[in-house]
N, C-alpha and C positions, 0 to 999 in steps of 0.2 A: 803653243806648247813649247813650253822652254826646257830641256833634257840636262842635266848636271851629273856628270859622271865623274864620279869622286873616289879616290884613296891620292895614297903616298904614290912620290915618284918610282916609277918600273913596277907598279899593278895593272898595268897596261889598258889604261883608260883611254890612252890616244888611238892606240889600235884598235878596241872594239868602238870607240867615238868613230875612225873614220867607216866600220864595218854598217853600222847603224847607220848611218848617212848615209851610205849604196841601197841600202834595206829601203832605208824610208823618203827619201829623195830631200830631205834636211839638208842645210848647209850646217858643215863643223866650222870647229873654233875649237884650237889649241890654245887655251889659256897662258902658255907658258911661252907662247910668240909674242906676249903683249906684255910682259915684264920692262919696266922702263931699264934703262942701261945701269943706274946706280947695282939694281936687284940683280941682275946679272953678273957685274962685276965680283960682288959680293960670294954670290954661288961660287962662280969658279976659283974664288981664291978659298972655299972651304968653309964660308963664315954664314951659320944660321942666319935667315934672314927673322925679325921679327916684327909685332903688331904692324908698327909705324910702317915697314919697309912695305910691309904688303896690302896697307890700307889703300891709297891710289891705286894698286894694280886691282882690288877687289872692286874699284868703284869702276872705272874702266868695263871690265867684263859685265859688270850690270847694267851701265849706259849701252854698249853692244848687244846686250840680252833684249833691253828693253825695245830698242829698236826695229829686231828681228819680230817683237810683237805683231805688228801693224802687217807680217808675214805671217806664211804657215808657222814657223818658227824655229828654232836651231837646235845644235846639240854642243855643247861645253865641256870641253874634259879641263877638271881643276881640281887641283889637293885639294882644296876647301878643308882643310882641317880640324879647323873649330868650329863650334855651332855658331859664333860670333862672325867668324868668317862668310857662313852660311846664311846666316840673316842681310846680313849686306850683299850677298849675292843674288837674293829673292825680292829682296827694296822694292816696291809698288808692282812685282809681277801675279799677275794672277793664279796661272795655272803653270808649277814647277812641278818636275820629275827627278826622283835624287834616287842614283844609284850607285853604292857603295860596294868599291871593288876593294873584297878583305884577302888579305894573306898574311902570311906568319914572316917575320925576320929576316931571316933564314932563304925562304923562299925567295924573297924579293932581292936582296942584298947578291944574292947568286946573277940573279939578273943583270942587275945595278953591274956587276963587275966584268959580266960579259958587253955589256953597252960599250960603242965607241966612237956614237955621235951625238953623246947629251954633255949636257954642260954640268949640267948635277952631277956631283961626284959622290962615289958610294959613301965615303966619309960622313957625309949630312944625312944618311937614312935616320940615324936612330935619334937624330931632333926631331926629325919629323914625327917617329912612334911616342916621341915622348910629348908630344904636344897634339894628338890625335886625341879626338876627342869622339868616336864614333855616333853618328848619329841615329836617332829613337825613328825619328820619321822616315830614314831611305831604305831601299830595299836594296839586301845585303848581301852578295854573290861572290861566293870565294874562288878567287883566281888559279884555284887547281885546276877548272876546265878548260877548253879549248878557248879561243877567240870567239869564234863561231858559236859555239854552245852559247856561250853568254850573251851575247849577240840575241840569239836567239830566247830566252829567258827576258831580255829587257823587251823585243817585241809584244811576248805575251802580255808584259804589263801594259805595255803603250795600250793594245788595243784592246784590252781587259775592260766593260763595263761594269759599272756598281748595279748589285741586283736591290741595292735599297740606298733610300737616300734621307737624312735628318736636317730639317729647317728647322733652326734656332738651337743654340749653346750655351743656353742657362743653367741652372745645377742640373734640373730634371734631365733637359737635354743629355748635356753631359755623360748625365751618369746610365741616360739610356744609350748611349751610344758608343759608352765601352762595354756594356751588356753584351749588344748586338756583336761587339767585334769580337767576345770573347766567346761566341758562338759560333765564329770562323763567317759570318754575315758581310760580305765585301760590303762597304759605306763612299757615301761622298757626305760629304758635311757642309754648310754653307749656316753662317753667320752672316747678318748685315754686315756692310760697311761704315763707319761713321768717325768722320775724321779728328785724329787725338781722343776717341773714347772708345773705340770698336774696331781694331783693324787687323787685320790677319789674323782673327781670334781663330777660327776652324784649325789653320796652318799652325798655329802655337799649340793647340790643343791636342792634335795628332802630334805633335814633338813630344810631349810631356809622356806619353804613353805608347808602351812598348805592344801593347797588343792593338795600336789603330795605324801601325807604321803602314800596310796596306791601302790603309783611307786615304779620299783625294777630299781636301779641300776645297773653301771657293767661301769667296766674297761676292762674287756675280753670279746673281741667277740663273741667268743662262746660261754662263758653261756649265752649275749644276745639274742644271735639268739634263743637259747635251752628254755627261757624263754617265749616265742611268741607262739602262736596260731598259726600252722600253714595249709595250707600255708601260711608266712609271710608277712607280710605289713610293708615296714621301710619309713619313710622319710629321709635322707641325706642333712645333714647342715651344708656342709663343704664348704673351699672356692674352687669355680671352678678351673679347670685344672687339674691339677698333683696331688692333694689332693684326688678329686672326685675320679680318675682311680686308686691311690694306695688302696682306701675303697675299690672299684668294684671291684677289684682283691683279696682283702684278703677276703671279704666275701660272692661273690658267691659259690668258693666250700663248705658253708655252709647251704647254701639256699635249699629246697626242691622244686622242678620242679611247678610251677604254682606260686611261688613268686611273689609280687609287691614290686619295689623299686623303689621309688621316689625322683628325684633330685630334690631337693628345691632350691638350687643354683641358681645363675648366672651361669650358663653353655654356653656356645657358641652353636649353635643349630644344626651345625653338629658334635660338639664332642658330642651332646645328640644322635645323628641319629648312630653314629656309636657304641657306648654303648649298646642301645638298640637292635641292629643288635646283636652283642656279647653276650649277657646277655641273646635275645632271643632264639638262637642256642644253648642254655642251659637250654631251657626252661624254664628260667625268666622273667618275664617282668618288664621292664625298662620306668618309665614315668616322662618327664621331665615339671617339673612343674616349672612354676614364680611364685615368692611371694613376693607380694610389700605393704608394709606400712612399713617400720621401726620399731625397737625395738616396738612403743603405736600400730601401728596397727596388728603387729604378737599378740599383748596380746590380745587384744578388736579385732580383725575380720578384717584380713587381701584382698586385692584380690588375688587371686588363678587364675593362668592360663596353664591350664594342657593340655601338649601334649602327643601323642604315640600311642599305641594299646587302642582302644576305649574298649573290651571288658576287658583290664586290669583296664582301670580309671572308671569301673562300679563298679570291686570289691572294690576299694577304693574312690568310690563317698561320699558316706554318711560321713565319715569321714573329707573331703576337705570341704565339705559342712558347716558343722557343725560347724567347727570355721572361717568359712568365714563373712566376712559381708555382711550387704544386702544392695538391694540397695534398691530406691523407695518405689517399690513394694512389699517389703518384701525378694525378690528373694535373694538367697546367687549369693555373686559376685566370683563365680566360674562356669567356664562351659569350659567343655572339645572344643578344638579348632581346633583340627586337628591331623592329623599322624605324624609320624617324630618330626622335633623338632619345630615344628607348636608354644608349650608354651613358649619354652621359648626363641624363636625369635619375639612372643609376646612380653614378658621380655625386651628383648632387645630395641625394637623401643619406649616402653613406657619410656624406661630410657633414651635415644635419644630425644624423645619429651622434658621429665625432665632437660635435658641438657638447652634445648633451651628457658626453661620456668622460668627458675632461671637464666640465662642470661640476659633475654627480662627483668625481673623485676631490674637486676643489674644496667643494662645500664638504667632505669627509676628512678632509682635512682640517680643516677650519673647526668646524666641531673639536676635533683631539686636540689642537693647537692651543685654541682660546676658548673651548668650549672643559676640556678634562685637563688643560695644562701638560700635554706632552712635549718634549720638543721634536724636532724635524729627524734627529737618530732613531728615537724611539718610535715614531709612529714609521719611521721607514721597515724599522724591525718587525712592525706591525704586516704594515703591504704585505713586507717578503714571504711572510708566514702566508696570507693569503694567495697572496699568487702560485704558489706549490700546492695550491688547492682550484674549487669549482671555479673561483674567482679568477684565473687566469687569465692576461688579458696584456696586451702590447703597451699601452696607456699606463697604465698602473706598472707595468714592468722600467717603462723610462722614469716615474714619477718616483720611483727607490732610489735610481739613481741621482734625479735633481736633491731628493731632501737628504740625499747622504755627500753631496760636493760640498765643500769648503774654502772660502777664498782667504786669506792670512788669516786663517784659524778662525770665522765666523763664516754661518752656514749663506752660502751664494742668494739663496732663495731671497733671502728678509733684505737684501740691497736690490733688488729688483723692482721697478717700479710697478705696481699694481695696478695698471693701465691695459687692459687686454682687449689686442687688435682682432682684426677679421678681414679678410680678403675678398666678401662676397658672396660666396656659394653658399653662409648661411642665410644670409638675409632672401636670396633665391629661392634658398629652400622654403622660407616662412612665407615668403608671398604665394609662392604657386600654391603651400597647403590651403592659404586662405583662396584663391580662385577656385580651388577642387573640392571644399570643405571638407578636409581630410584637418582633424582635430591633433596636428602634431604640436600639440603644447610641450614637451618638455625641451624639443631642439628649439623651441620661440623660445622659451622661457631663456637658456642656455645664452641663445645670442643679445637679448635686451639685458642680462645680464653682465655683459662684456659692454655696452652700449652705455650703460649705469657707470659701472668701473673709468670709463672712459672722461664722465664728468667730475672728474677728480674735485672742484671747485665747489659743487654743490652737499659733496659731501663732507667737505670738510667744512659746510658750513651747518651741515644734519648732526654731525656729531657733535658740535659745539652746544646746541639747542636740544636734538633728542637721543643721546646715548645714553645704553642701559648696559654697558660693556663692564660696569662693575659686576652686574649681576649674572657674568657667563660663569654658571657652577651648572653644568649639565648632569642630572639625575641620570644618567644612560649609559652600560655598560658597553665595552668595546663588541662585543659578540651582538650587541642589538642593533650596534652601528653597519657590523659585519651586514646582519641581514637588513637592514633597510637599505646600503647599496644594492645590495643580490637582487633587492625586489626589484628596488626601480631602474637596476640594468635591465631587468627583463620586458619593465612596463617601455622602455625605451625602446627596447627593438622591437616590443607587439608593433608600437609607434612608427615605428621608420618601415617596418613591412606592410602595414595597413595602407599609410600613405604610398608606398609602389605599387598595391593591387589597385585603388583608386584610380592610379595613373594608367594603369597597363591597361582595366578595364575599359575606363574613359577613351585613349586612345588605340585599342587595340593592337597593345604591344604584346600581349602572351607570353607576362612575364611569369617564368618558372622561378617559386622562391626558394627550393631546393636547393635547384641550379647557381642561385644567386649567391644564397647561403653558404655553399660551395667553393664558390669563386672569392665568399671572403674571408677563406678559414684561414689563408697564409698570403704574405707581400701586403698587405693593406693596413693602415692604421688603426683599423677596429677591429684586425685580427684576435680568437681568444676560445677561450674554451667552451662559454658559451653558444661562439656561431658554427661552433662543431657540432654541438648536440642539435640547435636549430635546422645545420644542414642534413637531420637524418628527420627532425620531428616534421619540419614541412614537405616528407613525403607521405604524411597522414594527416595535417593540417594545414589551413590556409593563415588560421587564427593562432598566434605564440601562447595566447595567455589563457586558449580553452582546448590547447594541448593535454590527455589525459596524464602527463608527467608535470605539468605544470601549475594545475590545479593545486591540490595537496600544498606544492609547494610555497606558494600563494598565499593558502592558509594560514599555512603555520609561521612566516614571517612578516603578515598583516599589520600584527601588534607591534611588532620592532620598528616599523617605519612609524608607525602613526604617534610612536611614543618617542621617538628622534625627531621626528618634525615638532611636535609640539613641545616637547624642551628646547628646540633651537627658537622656534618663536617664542616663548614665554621668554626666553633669557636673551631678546634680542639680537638676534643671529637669523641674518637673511642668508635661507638657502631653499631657492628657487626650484633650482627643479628638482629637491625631493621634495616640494612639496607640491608641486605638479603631478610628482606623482598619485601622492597618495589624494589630490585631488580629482586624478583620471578614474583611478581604481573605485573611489567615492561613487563616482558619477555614474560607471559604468554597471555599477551595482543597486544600482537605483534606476527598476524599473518605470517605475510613478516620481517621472520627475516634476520642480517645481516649473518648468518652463512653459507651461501653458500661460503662466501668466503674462509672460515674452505677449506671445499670441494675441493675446487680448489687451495688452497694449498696444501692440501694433495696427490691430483693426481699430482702437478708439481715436488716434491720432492720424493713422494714413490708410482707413479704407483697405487694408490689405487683406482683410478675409482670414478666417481659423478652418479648421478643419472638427469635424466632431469622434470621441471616441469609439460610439456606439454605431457610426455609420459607415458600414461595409463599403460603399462606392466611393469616401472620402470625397463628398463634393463641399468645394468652398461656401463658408457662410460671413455673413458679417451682420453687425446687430450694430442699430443707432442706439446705444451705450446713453446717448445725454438723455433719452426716452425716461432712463430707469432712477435717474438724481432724485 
């Protein structure tokens, strides 16, 4: 523990230095005994000292700091004036304490002229104001008090534990972790260490920000962990996989038995289940939480969807809460969801739905672009007008804004390369539907779609050989295009709600979709005004799309989809997942389907038995087929 007590000369940093050192049995260190002789000379003849003069005396007290390391460790009283000054006095220390003793001119200069055993002469105070540079990270104690009083106020911080602590300082990180401070939430923060690309990130990042000056940093675990209130509460904000399990491994043998850790991550929901299994058998608890807004919603009130041990997501309810956002009704859009990895197979489907939501508005775009000849202005003038209506929606809200940027006077968009990436959670989301036969075709569709874009190569060699892009003159009015997205945003989330009852059923999560719906009407990317209406209709349905408000509506913009999909195909315009859609809707409305004959292929070539219509017991049959040639 290395203690830095800082202001200008006569804030009297040397006196409560030595008071703090009786308190805490610390050896002090007067900074200003270790001035080389030049620096001194200089002072008493009146002459600011600057960079150059003070750079060896600043290395000096850091060699001395560093040493006292391999100790309990010291206390340092030093102008430290600048932040520059201040980094070179922190140089490869781990865990620094900055306390900054402020007073006014006035105050100090009175001092200063009562003094009659310092070398600093009152003369050089106001170089020194003028080149103070106050700092964001130390805590700030104005020298109107006693000695003693502040004294006192620096103890409380020494021995002040963080009631919460954040592993890993990436954007999300980040931006959850001025959240929390800006909830009055004491932090410690710990970033790797990794040398020349990752170093003192925690410590630079509580600098930058006025509301994390409280927060303790750390590059080592273990004084993280050691700084914590415990039992400990961490959140983890790393990227899922191989990142997640090497933290999980290096820091539960530090954790005291009744632990909560929580994966913020994108986790895959049984590498969540099996973590927790692990982490519990060590009397830890492991809760896998989703968090969805982006970089603006992790700052401003994220959704939060926490899975695990219910009795563990109690002890760290109020915290999830707190910088959650709310919805409607005030409520934080967080609420524990199930056992297992319940959250963040939540997580998952919502990014799945997201897939399909950013596609649906792609290919609506594309239609007016090269389908009616708009350009990027006009169909934005388009959006706006929708989104002031039923259509309201976070996606479509940023998509006004992309097709209305401008980079020297041409629109940003058309320099963009049309290569669109994925990070995983969709393609997660498409495998589990296919292990669970949960038919979420429009978020597959959605991702193989991005997968297509990707082989840039092969297309440029389809359009050479089969483009029909002279013939995009789409028969189809803007109002039909209106409602054929309306429709297949709807058949999207019957889609993404189906597949969570699948899952909850399957594993007995008791997932409430209400609740869920609820939790994603604000801070989440698929926020909108549809999952408003959704979070009132599945407290009467389990089903979106045989909702008695839904029906009707269905109806009557049937024809608008099915008449946009098939001008986009006739006219050579692939768009995927509307017509996923209206191939769901197709399906789903046909009770006498043609798939029997699936069946009886399958028993002709592998023995696998049919089922008959007319037999109540459903017992398997199979018929030697080559009998009847």
């Amino acid at each position: 523990m290395i203690i830095y007590i800082m202001g200008v000369s006569g804030s009297g940093k040397t006196t409560v230095g030595r008071l703090l050192s009786k308190k805490t049995g610390l050896p002090f260190l007067d900074a200003d005994d270790f001035h080389p002789t030049t620096n001194i000379e200089k002072i008493k003849a009146g002459i600011p000292l600057n960079d150059n003069d003070r750079k060896e005396w600043l290395q000096t007290i850091n060699k001395l700091a560093r040493q006292y390391t391999q100790q309990k460790g010291v206390i340092i009283a030093c102008s430290a004036l600048k932040q520059s000054y201040r980094e070179l006095l922190a140089n490869g220390l781990e865990k620094t304490f900055w306390f900054f003793l402020q007073g006014t001119f006035d105050m100090i200069n009175k001092r200063l002229l009562e003094r009659k055993d310092s070398f600093m002469p009152a003369s050089l105070l106001q170089s020194q104001f003028d080149i103070l540079e106050p700092p964001a990270a130390a805590i700030t104690i104005s020298i109107d008090k006693k000695p003693e009083d502040i004294t006192a106020i620096i103890m409380k911080y020494m021995n002040q534990k963080s009631s919460f602590g954040i592993i890993g300082l990436g954007v999300m990180g980040k931006s959850l972790a001025r959240n929390f401070a800006s909830k009055n939430i004491s932090l410690s923060l710990y970033n790797r260490f990794v040398k020349d690309k990752e170093e003192k990130v925690a410590d630079q990042f509580i600098a930058e920000h006025e509301e994390l000056k409280t927060a303790q940093g750390f590059d080592d675990l273990n004084s993280f962990v050691q700084s914590l209130e415990q039992p400990a509460k961490i959140l983890i904000m790393v990227n899922a996989g191989a990142a997640t399990d090497a933290v999980m491994q290096e820091l539960h043998p530090l954790l005291t038995p009744g632990s909560v850790v929580i994966d913020g991550g994108n986790s895959y929901f049984k590498d969540t289940e099996r973590r927790l299994l692990q982490m519990q058998n060590k009397g830890v608890y492991w809760i896998g939480a989703g968090i969805s807004g982006g970089e603006e919603g992790s700052l401003k009130g994220p959704a939060i969807m926490p899975g695990g041990n219910k009795e563990a997501y109690e002890q760290v309810r109020v915290f999830l809460e707190l910088i959650a956002a709310k919805d409607n009704y005030g409520n934080p859009c967080c609420g524990y969801l199930g056992a297992g990895g319940a959250g963040h197979f939540a997580k998952m489907v919502h990014n799945g739905i997201e897939y399909a939501e950013m596609q649906l508005l792609t290919e609506v775009y594309y239609f007016m672009r090269k389908g009616i000849k708009l350009n990027p202005d006009a169909i934005a003038d388009i959006f706006n007008q929708w989104n002031h209506g039923t259509l309201n929606n976070y996606l479509l809200e940023i998509t006004i804004d992309i097709l209305k940027t401008k980079d020297n006077g041409d629109w940003l968009l058309d320099n963009i390369a049309d290569r669109a990436m994925s990070k995983g959670t969709g393609s997660l989301a498409t495998q589990t539907a296919a292990s669970l036969g949960s038919p979420a075709g429009m978020m597959t569709s959605a991702l193989f779609a991005r997968f297509l874009s990707a082989q840039n190569e092969i297309r440029i060699k389809g359009q050479q050989y089969y483009s029909q892009k002279n013939n995009h003159n789409l028969s189809v009015s803007i109002e039909e295009i209106r409602s054929a997205y309306e429709l297949a945003r709807i058949i999207n989330h019957h889609q993404g709600f189906q597949f969570i009852k699948t899952a909850s059923d399957e594993y007995g999560w008791n997932i409430n979709p209400a609740q869920l719906a609820a939790l994603w009407t604000n801070g989440c990317i698929i926020r909108s005004t549809l999952m408003n209406e959704l979070a009132e209709m599945f407290k009467e349905t389990t089903s979106v799309l045989f909702h008695k408000k839904i029906i009707p509506l269905v109806k009557a913009k049937q024809p608008a989809l099915a008449k946009t999909v098939a001008e986009g195909i006739i006219n050579g315009m692939a768009a995927p997942v509307l017509c996923e859609a209206q191939n769901y809707l197709n399906a789903i409305a046909e009770a006498d389907s043609p798939m029997n004959l699936i069946q009886a292929q399958r028993d002709y070539f592998g023995a696998h038995a049919y089922l008959l219509k007319n037999d109540p017991e459903w017992k398997p049959v199979h018929t030697e087929w080559k009998k009847y040639r």
